[in-house]
N, C-alpha and C positions, 0 to 999 in steps of 0.2 A: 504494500500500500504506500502512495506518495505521501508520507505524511508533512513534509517540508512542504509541496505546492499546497495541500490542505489549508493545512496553518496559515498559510500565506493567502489563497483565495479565499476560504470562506471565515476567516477572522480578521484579518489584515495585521497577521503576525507574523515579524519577521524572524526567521531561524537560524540560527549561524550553529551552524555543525564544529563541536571543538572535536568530539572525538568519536566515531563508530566502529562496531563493532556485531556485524549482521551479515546473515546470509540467508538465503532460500530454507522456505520451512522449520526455520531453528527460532529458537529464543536468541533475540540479543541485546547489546545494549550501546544506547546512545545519548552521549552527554551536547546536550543543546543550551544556546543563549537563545532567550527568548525576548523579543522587544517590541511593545505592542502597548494601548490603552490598557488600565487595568482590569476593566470593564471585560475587553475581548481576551484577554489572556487569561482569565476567570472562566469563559464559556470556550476557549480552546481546549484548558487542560480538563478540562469534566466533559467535554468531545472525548478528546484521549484516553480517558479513561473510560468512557459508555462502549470504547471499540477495543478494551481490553488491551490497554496497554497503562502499565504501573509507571505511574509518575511518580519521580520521588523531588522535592527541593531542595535544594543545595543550602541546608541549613548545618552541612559539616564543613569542618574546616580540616587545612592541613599544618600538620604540627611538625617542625624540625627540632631531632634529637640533638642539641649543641655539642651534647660530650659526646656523641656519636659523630658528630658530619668532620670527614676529613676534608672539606673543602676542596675538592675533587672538579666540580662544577660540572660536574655532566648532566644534570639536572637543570642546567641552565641552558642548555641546547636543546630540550623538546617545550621548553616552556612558551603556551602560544603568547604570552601576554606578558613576557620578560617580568614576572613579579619575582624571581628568582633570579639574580645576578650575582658576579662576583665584586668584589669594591678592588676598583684599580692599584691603591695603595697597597692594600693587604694581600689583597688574591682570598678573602675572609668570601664565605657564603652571605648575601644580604636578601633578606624577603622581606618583602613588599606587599605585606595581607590585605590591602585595599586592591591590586591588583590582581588576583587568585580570583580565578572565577572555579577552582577545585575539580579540573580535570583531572587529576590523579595521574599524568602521564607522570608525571617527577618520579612518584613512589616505587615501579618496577625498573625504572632507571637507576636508583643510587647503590652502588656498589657494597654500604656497612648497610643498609636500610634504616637509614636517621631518619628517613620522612616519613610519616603516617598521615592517619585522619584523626579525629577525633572518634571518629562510630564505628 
């Protein structure tokens, strides 16, 4: 099912695909920005979910372990929205939690696994 044109024709919401993960006949999962009146993104996701599909909100965060992160920065190359950089001076890991929209790509990227979620 098109659910991107969906969203988009019959609510006037727009979808920015950060991360999928789906195929033919399977369960999968897909992490979307959603950006619309509140009004219409209110009757989008209760759409989505009357057609069986579990919407969850990005009410978790992600947490870096400090005594864990070697400052590696490999986490800072899948990150779509640079809220994970390194500080030029130091080469130190710096996150930017206003900027995290909580893709989770970081988290099977870091080498010690200093990154988590909250949930």
């Amino acid at each position: 099912m098109p659910v991107a044109y969906r969203l988009a024709k019959d609510f006037n919401v727009a979808t920015n695909i950060i991360r999928a993960q789906v195929a033919p006949n399977q369960v999968g999962k897909l992490v979307v920005e959603l950006l619309g009146d509140i009004d219409q993104l209110d009757a989008a996701i209760e759409w989505m979910r009357s057609q069986d599909i579990t919407v969850s909100l990005a009410s978790r965060e992600i947490l870096i372990d400090e005594d864990v992160c070697v400052h590696c920065g490999l986490c800072t190359g899948v990150c779509p929205t640079e809220a994970l950089t390194l500080e030029p001076q130091t080469f130190k890991l710096a996150f930017t939690r206003s900027r995290c929209i909580v893709c989770e790509q970081c988290i099977p990227t870091c080498p010690v696994q200093a990154i988590s979620t909250n949930l």
